[in-house]
C-alpha positions as CSV (number, residue, x, y, z in Angstrom):
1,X,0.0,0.0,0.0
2,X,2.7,2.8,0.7
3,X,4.3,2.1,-2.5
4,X,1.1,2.8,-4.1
5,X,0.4,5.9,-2.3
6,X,4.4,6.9,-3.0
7,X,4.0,6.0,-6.8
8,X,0.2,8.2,-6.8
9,X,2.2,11.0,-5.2
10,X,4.9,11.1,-7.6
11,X,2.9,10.9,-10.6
12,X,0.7,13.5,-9.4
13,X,4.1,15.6,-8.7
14,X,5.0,14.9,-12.5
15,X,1.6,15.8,-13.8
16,X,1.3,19.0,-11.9
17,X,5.1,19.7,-13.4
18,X,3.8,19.1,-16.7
19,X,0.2,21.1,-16.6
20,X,2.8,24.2,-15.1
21,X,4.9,23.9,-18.0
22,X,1.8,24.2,-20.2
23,X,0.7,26.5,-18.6
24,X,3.5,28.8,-18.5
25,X,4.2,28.2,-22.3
26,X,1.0,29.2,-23.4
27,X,1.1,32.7,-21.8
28,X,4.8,33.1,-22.9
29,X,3.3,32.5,-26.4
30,X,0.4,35.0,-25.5
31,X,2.7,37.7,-24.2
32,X,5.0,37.1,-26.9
33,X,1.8,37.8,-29.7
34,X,0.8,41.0,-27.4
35,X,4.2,42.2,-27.6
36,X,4.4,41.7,-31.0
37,X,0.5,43.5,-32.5
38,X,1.2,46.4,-29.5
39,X,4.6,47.1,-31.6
40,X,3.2,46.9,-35.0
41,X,0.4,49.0,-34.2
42,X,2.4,51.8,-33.2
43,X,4.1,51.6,-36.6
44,X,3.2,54.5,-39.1
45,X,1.4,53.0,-42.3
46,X,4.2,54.6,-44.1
47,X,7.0,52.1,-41.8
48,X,4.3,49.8,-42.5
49,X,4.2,49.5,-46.0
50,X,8.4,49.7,-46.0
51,X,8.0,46.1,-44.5
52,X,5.7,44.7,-46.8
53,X,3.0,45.1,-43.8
54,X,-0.8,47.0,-43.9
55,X,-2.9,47.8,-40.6
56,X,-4.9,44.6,-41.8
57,X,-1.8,42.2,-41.5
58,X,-0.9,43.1,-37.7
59,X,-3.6,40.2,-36.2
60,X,-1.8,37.7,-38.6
61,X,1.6,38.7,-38.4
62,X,1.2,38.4,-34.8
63,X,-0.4,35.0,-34.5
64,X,2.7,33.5,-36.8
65,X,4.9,34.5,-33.9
């Protein structure tokens, strides 16, 4: 029986380990696309157009990232 409760408790360790990383990954990512639309948006449309970019391509651009 304790090696049962010691194996459920590490296994619950690992899964909580793995559902942080997640976690934490997918608001990195989220920050990262925030970063990225908040920086193209306070582009000009003129430094816009000099890289190949309208005010309709910010959303898009920023979910590639």
């Amino acid at each position: 029986m304790a090696a049962l409760d010691s194996t459920r408790s590490h296994t619950t360790n690992a899964g909580f380990g793995a559902v942080f990383s997640r976690v934490f990954s997918v608001l990195a990512a989220w920050n990262e696309r925030r970063a990225t639309r908040a920086a193209l948006s306070r582009l000009s449309d003129r430094e816009l157009d000099d890289i190949g970019l309208s005010r309709g391509d910010i959303d898009l651009v920023a979910r590639q990232v």
